[in-house]
MARBA-3410 file (N, C-alpha, C, O; in Angstrom, 1 decimal):
180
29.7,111.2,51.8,30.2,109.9,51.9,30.2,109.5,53.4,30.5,110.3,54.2 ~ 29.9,108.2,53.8,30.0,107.9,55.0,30.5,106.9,55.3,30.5,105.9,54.5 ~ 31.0,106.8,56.3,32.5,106.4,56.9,32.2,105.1,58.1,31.6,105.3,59.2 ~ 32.6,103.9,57.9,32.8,103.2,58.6,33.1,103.4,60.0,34.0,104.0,60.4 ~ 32.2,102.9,60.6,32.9,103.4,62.6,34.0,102.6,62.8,34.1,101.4,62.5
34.9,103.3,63.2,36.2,102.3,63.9,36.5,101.3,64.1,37.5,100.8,63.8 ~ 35.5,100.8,64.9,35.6,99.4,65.6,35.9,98.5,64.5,36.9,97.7,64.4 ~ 34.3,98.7,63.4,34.3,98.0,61.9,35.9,97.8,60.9,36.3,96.8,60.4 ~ 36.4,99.2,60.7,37.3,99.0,60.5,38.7,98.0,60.7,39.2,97.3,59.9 ~ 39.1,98.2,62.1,39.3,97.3,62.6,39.5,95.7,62.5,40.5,94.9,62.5
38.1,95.5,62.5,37.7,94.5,62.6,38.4,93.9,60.8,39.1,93.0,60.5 ~ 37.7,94.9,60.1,37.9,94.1,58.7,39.4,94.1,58.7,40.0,93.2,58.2 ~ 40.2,95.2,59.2,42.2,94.5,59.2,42.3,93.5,59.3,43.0,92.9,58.5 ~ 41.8,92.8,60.3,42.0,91.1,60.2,42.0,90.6,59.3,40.9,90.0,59.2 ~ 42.5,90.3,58.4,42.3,89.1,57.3,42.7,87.7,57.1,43.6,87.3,57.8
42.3,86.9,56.5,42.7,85.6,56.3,44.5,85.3,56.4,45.1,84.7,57.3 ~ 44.9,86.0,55.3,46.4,86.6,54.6,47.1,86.8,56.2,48.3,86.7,56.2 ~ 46.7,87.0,57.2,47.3,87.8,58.0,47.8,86.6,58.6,47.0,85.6,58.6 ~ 49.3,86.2,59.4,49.5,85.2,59.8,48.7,85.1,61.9,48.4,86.0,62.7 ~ 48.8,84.1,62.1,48.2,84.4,63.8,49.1,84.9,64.4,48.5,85.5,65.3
50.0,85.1,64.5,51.0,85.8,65.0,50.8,87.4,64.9,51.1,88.1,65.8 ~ 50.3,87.8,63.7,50.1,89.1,63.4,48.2,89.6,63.7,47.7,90.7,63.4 ~ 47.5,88.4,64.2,46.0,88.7,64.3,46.3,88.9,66.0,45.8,89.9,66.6 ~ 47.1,88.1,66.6,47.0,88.6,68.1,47.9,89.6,68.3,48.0,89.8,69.5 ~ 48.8,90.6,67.5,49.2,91.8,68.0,48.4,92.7,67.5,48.6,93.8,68.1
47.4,92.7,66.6,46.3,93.1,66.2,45.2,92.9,67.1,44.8,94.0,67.6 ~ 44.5,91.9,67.6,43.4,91.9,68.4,44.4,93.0,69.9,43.9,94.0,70.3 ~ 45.6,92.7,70.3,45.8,93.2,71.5,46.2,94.8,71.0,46.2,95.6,72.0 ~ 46.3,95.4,69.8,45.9,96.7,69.6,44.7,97.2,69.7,44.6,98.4,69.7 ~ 43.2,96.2,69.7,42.0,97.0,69.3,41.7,96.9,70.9,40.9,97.8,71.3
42.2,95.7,72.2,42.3,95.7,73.2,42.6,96.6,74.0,42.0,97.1,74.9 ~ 44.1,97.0,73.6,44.3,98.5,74.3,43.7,99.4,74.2,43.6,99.9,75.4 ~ 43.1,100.2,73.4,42.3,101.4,72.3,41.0,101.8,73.3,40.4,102.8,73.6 ~ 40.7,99.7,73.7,38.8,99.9,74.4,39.6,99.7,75.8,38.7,99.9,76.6 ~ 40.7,99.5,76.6,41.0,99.7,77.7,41.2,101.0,78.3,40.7,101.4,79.3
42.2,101.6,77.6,42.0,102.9,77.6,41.4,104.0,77.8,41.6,105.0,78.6 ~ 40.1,103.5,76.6,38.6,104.1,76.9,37.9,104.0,78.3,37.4,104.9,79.0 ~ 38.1,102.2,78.7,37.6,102.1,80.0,38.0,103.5,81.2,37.5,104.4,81.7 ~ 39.5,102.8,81.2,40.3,103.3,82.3,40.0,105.1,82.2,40.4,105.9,83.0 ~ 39.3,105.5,81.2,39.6,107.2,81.3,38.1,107.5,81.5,37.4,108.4,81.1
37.6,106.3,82.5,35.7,106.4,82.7,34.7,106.2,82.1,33.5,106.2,82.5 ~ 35.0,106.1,80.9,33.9,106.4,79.9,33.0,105.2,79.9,33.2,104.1,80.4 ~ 31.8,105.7,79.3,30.5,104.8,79.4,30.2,104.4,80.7,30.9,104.6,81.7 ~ 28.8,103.8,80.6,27.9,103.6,82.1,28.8,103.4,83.3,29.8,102.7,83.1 ~ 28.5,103.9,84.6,29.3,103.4,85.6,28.7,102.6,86.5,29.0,102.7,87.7
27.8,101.9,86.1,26.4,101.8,87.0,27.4,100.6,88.1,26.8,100.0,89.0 ~ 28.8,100.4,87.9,29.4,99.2,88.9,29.7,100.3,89.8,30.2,99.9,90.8 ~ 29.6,101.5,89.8,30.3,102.7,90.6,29.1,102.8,92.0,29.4,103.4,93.1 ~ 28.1,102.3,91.9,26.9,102.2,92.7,27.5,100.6,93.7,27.6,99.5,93.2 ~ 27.7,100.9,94.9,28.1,99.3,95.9,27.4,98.2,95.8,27.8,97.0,95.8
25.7,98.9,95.7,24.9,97.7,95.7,24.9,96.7,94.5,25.1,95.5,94.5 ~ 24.7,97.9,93.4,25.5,97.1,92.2,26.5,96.2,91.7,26.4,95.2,91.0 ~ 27.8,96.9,92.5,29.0,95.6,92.6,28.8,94.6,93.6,29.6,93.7,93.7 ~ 28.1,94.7,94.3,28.2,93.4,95.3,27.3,92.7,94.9,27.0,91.8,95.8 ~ 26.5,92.7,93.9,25.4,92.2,93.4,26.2,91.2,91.7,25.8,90.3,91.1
27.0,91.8,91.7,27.6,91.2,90.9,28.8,90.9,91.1,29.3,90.4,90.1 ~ 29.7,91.2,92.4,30.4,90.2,92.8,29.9,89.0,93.1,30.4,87.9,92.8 ~ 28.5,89.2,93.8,28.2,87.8,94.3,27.8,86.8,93.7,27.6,85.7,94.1 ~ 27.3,87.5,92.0,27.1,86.3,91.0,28.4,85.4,89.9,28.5,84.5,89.0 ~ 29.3,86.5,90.7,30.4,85.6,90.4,30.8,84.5,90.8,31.3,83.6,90.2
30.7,84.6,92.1,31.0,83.8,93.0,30.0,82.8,93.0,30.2,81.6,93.0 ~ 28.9,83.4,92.9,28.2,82.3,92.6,27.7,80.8,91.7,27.0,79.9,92.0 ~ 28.8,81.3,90.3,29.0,80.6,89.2,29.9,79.4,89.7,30.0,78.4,89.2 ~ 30.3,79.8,90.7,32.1,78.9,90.6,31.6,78.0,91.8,30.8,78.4,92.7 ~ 32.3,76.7,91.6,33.0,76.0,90.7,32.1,75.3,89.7,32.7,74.9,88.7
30.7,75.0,89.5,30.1,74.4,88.5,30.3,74.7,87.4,30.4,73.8,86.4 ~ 30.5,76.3,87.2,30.5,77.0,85.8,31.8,77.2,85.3,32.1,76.8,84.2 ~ 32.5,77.7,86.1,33.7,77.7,85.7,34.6,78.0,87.4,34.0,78.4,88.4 ~ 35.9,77.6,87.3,37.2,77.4,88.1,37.4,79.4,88.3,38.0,80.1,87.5 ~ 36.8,79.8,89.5,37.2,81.2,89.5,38.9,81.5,89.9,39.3,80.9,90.9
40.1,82.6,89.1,41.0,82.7,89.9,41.2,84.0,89.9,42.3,84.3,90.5 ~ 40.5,84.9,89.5,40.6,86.7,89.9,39.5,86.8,89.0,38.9,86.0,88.2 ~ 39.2,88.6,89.7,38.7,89.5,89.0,38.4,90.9,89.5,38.5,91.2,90.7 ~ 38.2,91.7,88.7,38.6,93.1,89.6,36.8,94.2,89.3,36.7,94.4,88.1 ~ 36.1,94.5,89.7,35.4,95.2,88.9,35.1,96.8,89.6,34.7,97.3,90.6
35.5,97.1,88.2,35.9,98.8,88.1,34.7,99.3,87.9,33.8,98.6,87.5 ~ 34.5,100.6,88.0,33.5,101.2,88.3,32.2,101.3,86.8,31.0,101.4,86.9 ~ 33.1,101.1,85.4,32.2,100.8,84.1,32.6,99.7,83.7,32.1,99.4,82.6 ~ 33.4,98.7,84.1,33.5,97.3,83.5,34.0,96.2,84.5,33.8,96.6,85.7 ~ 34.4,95.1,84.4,34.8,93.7,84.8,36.3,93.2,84.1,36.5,93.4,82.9
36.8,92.9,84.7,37.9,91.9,84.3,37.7,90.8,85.1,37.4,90.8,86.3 ~ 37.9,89.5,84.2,37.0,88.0,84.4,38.5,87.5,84.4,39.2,87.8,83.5 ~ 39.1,86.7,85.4,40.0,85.2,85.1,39.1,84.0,85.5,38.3,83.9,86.5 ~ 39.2,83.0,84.4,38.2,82.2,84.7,39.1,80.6,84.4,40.1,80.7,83.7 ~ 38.9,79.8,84.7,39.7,78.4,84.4,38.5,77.9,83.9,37.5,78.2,84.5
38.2,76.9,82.2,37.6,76.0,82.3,38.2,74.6,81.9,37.6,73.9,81.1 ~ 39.2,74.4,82.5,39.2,72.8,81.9,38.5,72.3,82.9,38.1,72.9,83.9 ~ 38.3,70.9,82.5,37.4,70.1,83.2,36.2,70.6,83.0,35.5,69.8,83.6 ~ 35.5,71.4,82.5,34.2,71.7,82.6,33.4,71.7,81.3,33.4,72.5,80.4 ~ 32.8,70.6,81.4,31.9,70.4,80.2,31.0,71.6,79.7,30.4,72.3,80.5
31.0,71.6,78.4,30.1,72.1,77.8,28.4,72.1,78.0,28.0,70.9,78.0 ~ 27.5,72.8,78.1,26.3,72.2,78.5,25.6,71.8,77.4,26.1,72.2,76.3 ~ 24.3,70.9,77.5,23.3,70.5,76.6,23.4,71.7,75.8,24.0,72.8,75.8 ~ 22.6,71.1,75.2,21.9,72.7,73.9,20.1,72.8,74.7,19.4,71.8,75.0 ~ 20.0,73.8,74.8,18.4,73.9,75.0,17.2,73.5,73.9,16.1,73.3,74.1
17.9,73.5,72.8,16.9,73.7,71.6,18.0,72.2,70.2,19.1,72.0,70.3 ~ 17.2,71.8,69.4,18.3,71.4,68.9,19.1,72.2,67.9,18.4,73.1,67.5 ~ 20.3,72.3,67.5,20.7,72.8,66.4,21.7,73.9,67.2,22.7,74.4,66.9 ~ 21.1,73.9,68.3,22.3,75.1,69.3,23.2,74.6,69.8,23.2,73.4,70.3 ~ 24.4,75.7,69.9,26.1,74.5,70.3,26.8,75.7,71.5,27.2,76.8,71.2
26.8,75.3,72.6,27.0,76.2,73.7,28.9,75.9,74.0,29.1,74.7,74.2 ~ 29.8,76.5,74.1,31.0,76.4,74.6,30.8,76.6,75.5,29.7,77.1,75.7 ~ 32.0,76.1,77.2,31.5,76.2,78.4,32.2,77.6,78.5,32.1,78.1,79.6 ~ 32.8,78.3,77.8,32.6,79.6,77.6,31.5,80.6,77.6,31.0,81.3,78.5 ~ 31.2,80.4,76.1,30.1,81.0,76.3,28.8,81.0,76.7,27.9,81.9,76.5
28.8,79.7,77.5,27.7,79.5,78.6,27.8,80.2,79.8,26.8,80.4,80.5 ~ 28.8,80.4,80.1,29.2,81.0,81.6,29.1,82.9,81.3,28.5,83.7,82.0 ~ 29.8,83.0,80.4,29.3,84.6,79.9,28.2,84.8,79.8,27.9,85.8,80.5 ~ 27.0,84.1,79.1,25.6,84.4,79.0,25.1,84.1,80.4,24.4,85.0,81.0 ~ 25.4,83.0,81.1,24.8,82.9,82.6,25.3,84.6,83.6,24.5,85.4,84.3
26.3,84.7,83.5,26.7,86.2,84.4,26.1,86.8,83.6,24.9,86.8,83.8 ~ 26.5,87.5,82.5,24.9,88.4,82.1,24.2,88.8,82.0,23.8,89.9,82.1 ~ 23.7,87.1,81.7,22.3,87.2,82.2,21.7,87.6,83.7,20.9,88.4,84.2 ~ 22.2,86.8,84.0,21.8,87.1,85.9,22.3,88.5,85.9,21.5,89.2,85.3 ~ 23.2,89.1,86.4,23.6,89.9,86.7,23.0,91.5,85.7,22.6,92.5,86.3
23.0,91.4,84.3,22.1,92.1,83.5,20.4,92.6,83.9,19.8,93.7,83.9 ~ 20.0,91.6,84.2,18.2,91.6,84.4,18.5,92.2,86.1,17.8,93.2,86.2 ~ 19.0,92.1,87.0,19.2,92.3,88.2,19.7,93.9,88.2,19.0,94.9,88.6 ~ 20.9,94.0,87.8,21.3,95.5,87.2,20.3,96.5,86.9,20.2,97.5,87.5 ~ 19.5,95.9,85.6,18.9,97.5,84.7,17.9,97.8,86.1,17.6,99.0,86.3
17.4,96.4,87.2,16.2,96.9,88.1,17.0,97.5,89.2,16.2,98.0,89.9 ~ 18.2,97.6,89.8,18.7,98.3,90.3,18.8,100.0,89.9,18.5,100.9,90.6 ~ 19.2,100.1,88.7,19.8,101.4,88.4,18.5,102.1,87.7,18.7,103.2,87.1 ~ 17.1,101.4,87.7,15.8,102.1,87.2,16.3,102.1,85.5,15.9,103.1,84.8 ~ 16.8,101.3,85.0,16.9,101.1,83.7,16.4,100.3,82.6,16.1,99.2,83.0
16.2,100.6,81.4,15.8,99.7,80.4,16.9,99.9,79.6,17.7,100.9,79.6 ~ 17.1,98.4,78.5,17.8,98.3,77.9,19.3,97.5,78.3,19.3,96.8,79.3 ~ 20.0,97.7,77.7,21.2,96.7,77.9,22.2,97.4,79.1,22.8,98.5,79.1 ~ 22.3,96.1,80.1,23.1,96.5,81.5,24.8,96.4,80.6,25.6,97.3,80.6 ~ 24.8,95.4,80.1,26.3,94.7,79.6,26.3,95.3,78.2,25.3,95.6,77.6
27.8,95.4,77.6,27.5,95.2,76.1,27.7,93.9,75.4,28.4,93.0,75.9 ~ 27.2,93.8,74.4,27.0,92.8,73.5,28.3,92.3,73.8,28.3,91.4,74.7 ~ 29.2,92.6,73.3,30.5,91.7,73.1,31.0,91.9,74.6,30.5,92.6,75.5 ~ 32.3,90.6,74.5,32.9,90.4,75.3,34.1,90.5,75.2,34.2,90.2,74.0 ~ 35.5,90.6,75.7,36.9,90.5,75.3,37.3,89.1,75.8,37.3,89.1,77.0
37.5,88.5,75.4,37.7,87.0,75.7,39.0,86.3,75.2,39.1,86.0,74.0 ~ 40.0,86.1,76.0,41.2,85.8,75.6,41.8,84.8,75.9,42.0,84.7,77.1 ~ 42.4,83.5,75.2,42.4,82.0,75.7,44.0,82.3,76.6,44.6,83.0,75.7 ~ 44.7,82.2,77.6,46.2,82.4,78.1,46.6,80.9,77.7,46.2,79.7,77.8 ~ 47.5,81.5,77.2,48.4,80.8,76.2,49.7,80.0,77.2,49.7,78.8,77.1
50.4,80.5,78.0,51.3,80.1,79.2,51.0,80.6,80.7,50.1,81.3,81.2 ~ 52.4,80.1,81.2,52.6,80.3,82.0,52.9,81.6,82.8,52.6,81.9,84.0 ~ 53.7,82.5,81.6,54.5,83.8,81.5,53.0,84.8,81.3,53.1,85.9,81.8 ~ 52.0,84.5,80.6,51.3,85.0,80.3,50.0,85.3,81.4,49.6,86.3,82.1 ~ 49.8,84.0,81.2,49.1,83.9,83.0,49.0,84.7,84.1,48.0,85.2,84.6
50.4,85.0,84.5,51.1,85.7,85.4,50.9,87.1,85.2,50.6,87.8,86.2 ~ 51.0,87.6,83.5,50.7,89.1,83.4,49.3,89.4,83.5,48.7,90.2,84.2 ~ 48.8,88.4,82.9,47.4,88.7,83.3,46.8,88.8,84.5,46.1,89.8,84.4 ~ 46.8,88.3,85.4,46.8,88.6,87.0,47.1,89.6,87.4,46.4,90.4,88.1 ~ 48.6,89.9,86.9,48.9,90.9,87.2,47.9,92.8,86.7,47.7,93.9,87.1
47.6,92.4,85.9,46.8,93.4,84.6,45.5,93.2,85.7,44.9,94.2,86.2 ~ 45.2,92.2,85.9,43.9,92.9,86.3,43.5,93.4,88.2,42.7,94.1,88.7 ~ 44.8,92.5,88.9,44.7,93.4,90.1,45.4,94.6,90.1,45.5,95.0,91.2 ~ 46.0,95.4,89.3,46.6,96.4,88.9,46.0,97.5,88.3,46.4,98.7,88.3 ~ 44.6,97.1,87.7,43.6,97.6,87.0,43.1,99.1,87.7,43.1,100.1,86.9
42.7,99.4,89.2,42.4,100.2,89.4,43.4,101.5,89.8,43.2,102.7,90.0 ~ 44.7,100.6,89.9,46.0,101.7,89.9,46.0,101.9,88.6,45.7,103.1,88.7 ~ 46.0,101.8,87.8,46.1,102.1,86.2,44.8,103.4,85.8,44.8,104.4,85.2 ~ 44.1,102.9,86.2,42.8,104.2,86.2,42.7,105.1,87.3,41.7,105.6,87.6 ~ 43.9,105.3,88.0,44.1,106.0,89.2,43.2,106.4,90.1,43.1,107.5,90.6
42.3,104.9,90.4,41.5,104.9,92.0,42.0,105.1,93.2,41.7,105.7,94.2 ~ 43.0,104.4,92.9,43.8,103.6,94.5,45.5,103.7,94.3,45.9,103.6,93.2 ~ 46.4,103.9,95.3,47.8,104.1,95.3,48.4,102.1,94.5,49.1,101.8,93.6 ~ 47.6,101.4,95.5,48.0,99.8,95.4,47.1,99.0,95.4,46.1,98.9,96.2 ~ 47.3,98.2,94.2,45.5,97.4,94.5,45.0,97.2,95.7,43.9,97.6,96.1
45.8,96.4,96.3,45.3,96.1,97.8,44.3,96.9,98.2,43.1,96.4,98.2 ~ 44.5,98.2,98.4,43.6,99.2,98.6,42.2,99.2,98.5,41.3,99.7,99.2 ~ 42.2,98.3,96.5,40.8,98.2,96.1,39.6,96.9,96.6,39.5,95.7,96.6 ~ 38.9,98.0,96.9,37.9,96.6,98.0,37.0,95.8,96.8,36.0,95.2,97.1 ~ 37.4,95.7,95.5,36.5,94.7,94.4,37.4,93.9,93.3,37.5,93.9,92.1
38.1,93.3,94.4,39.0,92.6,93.7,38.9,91.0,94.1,38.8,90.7,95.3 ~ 38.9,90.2,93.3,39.7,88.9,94.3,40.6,88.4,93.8,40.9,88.9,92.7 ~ 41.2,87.5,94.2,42.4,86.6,93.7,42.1,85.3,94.6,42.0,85.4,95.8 ~ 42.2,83.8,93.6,42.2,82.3,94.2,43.7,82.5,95.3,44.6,83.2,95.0 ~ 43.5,81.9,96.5,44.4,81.9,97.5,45.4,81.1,96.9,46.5,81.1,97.5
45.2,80.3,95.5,46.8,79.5,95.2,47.4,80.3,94.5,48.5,80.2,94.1 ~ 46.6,81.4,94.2,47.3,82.4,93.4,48.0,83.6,93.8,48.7,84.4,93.3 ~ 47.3,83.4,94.9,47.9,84.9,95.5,49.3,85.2,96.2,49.4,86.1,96.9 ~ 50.2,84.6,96.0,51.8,84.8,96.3,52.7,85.3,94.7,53.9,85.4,94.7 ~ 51.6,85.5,93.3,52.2,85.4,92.2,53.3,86.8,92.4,54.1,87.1,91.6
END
């Protein structure tokens, strides 16, 4: 008999039946489970290489402000944490007709992209720099906001790189933000 992989499972708990209240303490359980995973090293570390992170710090930076309103991010040795603002930012054309781009998910595929194809020729690789999915979470307030900031310059004390973020030289934070 064979067995559904995890993630899948998961996934199918969601159900219609379920109220939103109970899908976001649910999404923020299958959240913690793959942070975890992060934080205890696992999978590619290819951001663990300098040239690599500064190669994609700089395509961060490079997105902002057209693509999106940058106000942190931290990037750890196998992943990213993204704070991104898009109001005010339109959605782009569609390239093709029939295609419907969020200014979301246009800014995810542009870092990606760039930063993906740039990556695999850095690290002598084929195949996929990023994974397919992304964790993508709309902040709901004010109160929330705040944790989140907090969660992601905290990020490499939590996987025990550094005593104090400060410490960590692949972080930023927007200067209106930085007194939080």
């Amino acid at each position: 008999m064979s067995r559904k992989p995890r993630s899948n499972a998961w996934h199918a708990s969601i159900k219609p039946k379920h109220s939103m209240n109970n899908r976001y303490k649910l999404s923020k359980k299958i959240f913690a489970r793959y942070d975890g995973y992060l934080d205890r090293g696992e999978g590619p570390r290819w951001l663990a290489d300098p040239g690599v992170a500064e190669m994609v710090r700089r395509e961060i930076h490079n997105l902002h402000p057209q693509t999106y309103h940058l106000i942190a991010y931290c990037i750890m040795p196998n992943h990213v944490h993204l704070l991104i603002d898009l109001q005010n930012i339109p959605a782009p054309q569609p390239l093709r007709p029939g295609q419907h781009y969020t200014a979301l998910s246009h800014a995810i595929r542009l870092l990606k992209g760039r930063t993906g194809h740039l990556g695999r020729q850095m690290v002598s690789g084929s195949g996929a720099f990023w994974q397919h999915e992304s964790y993508d979470h709309v902040v709901r307030d004010a109160q929330e906001f705040i944790r989140i900031v907090k969660y992601i310059l905290n990020n490499p004390v939590k996987a025990g790189l550094v005593a104090d973020w400060q410490e960590y030289p692949l972080f930023f934070i927007a200067e209106e933000w930085a007194n939080l």
